[in-house]
PyMOL CGO cylinders between C-alpha atoms (Angstrom):
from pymol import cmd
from pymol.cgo import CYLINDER

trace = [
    CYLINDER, 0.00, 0.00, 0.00, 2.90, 2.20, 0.85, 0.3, 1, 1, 1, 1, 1, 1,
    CYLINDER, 2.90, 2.20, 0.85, 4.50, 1.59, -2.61, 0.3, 1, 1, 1, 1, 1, 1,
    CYLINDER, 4.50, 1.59, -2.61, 1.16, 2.46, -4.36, 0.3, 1, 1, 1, 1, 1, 1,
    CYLINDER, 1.16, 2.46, -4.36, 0.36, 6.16, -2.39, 0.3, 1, 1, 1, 1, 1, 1,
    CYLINDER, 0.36, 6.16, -2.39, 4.23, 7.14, -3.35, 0.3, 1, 1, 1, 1, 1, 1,
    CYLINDER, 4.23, 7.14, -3.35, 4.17, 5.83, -6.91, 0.3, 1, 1, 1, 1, 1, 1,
    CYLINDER, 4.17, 5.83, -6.91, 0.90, 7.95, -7.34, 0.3, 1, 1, 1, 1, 1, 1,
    CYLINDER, 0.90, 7.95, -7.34, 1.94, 10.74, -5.44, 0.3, 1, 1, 1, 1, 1, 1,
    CYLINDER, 1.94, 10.74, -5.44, 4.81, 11.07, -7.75, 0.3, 1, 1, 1, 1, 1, 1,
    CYLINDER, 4.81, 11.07, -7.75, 3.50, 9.58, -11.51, 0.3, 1, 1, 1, 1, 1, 1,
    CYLINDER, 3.50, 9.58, -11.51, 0.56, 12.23, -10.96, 0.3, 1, 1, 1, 1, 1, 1,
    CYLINDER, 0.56, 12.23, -10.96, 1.96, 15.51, -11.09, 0.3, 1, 1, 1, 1, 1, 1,
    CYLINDER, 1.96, 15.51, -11.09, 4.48, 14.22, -13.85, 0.3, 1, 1, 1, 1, 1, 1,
    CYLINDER, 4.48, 14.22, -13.85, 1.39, 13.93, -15.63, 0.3, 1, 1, 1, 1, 1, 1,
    CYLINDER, 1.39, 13.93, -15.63, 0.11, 16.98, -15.22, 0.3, 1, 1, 1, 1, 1, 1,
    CYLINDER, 0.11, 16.98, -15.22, 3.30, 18.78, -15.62, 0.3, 1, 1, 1, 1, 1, 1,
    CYLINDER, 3.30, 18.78, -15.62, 3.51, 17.09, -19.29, 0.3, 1, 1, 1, 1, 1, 1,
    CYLINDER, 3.51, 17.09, -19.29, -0.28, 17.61, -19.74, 0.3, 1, 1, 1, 1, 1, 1,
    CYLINDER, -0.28, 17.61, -19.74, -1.30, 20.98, -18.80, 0.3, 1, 1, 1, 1, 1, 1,
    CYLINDER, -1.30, 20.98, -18.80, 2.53, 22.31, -18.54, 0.3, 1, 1, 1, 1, 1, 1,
    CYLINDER, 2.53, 22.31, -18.54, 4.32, 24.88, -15.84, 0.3, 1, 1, 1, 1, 1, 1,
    CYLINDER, 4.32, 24.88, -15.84, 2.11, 27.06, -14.81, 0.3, 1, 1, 1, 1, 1, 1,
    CYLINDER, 2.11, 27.06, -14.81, 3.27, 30.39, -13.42, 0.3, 1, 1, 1, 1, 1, 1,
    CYLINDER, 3.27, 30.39, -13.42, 6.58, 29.93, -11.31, 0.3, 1, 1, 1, 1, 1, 1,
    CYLINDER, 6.58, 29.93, -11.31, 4.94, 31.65, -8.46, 0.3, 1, 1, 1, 1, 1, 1,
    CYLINDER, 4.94, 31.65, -8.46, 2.36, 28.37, -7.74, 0.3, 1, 1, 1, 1, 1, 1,
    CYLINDER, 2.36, 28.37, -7.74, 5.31, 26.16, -8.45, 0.3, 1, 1, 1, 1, 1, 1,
    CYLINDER, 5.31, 26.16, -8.45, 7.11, 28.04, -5.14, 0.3, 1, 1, 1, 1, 1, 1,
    CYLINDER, 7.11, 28.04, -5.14, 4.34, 28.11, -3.30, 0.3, 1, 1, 1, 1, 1, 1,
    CYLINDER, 4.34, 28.11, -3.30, 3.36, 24.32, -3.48, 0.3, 1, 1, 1, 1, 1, 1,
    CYLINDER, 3.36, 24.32, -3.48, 7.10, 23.77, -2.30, 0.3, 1, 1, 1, 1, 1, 1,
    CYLINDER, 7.10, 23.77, -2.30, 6.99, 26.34, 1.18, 0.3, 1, 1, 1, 1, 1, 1,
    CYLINDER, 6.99, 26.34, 1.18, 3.48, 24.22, 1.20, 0.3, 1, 1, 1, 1, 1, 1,
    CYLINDER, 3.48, 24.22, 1.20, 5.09, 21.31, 1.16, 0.3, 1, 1, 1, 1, 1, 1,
    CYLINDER, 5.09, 21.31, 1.16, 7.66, 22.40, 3.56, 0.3, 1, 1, 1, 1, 1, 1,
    CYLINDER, 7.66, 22.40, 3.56, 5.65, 23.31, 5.85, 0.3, 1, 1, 1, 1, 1, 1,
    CYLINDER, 5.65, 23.31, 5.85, 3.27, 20.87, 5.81, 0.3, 1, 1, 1, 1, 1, 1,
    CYLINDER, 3.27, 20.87, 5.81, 6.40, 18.52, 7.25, 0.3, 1, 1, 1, 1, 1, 1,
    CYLINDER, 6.40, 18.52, 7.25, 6.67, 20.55, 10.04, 0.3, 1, 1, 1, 1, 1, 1,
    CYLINDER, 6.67, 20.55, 10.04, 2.85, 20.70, 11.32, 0.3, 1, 1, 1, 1, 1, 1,
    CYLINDER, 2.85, 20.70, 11.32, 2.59, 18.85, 14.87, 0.3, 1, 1, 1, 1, 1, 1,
    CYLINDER, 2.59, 18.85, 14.87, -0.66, 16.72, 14.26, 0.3, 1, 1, 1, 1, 1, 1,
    CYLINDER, -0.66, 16.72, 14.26, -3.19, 16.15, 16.95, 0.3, 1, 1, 1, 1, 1, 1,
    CYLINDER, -3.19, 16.15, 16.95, -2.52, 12.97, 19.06, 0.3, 1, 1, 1, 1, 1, 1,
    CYLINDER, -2.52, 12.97, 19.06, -5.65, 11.32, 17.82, 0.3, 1, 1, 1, 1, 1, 1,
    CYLINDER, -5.65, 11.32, 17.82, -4.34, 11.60, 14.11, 0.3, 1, 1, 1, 1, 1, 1,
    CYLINDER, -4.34, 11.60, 14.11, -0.83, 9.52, 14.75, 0.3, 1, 1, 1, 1, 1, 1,
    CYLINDER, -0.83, 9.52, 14.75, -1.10, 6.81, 12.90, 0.3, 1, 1, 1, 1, 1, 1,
    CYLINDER, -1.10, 6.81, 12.90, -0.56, 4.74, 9.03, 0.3, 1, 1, 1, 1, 1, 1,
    CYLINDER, -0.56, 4.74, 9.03, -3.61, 6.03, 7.40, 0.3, 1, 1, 1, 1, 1, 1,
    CYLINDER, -3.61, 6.03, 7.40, -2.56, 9.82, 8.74, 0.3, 1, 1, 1, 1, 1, 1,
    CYLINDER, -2.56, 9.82, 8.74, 1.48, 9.31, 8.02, 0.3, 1, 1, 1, 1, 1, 1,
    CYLINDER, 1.48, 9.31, 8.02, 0.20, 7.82, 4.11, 0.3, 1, 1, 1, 1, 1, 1,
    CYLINDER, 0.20, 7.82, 4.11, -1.86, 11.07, 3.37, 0.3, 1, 1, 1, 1, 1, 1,
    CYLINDER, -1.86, 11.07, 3.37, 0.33, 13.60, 4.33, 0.3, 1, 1, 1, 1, 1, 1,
    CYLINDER, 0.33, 13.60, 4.33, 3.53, 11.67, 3.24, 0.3, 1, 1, 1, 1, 1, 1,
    CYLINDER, 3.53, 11.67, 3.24, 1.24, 11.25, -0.21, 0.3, 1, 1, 1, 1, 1, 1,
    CYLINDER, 1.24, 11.25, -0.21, 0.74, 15.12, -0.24, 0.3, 1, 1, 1, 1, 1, 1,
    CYLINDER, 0.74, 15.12, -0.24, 3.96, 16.32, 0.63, 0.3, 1, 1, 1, 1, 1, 1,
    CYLINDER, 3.96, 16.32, 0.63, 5.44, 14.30, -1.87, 0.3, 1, 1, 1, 1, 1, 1,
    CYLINDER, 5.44, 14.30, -1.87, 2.74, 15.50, -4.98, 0.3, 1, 1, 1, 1, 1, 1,
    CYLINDER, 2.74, 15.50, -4.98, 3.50, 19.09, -3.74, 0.3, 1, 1, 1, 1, 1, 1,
    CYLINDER, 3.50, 19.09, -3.74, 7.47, 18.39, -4.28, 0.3, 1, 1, 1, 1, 1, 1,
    CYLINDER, 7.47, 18.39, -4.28, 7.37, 16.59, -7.40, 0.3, 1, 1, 1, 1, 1, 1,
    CYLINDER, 7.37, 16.59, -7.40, 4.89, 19.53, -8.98, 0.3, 1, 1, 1, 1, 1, 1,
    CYLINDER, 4.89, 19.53, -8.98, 6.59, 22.61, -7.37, 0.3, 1, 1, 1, 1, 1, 1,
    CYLINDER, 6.59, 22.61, -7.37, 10.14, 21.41, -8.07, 0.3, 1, 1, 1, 1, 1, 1,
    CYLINDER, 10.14, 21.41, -8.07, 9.38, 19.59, -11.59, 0.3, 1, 1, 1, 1, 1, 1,
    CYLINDER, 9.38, 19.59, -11.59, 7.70, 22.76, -12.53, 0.3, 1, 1, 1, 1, 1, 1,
    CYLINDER, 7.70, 22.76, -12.53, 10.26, 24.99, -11.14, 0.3, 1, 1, 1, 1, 1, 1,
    CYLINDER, 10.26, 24.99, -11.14, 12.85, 22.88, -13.20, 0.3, 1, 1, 1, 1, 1, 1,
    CYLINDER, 12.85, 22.88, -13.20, 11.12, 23.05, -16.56, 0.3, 1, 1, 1, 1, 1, 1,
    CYLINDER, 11.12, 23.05, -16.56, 9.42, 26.47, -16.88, 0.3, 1, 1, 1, 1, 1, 1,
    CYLINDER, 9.42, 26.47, -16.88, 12.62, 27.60, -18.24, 0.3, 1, 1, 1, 1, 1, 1,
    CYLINDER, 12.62, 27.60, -18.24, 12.66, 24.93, -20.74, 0.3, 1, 1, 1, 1, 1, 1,
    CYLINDER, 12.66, 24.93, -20.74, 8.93, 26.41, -21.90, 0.3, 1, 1, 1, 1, 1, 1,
    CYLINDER, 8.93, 26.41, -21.90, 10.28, 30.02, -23.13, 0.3, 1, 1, 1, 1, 1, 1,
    CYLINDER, 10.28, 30.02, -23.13, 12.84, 27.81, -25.83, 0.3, 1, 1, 1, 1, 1, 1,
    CYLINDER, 12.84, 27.81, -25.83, 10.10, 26.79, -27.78, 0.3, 1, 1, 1, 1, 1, 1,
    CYLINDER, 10.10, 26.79, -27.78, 8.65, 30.00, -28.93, 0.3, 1, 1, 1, 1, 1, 1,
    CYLINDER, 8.65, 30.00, -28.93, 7.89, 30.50, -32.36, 0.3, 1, 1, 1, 1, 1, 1,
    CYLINDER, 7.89, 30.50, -32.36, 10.10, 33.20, -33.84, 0.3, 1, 1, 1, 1, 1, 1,
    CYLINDER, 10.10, 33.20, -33.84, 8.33, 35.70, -36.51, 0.3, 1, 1, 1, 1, 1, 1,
    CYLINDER, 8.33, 35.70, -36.51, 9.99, 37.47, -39.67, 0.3, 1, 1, 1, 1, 1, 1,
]
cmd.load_cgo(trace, "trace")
């Protein structure tokens, strides 16, 4: 199960980075300090436990892969601009 929330949290925003491309660089940060702090939030002691540790490990990861992959190629987006006369 562990295998499965990590391989999806990680084959998902690939996909949408190839699908629907960077988006501005701004959200790309953001979803990053998200993801940063999201680590760092001190959960409730009625929330310690697999099913809690999966879904946030699952959405810190997703918010990684997008912010960094999109980070890393929205400077490979301005290269393929059409050049006129």
């Amino acid at each position: 199960m562990v295998i499965v929330v990590y391989l999806l949290a990680f084959t998902i925003p690939v996909l949408l980075l190839y699908a629907i491309h960077s988006r501005p660089w701004y959200l790309h940060a953001l979803a990053v300090a998200a993801a940063i702090a999201l680590g760092f939030v001190q959960p409730p002691p009625e929330w310690k436990g697999v099913a809690y540790d999966l879904a946030f490990g699952g959405l810190i990861t997703f918010l990684l892969v997008w912010g960094i992959g999109g980070l890393v190629t929205l400077h490979s987006d301005h290269h393929h601009r059409e050049k006129h006369a």
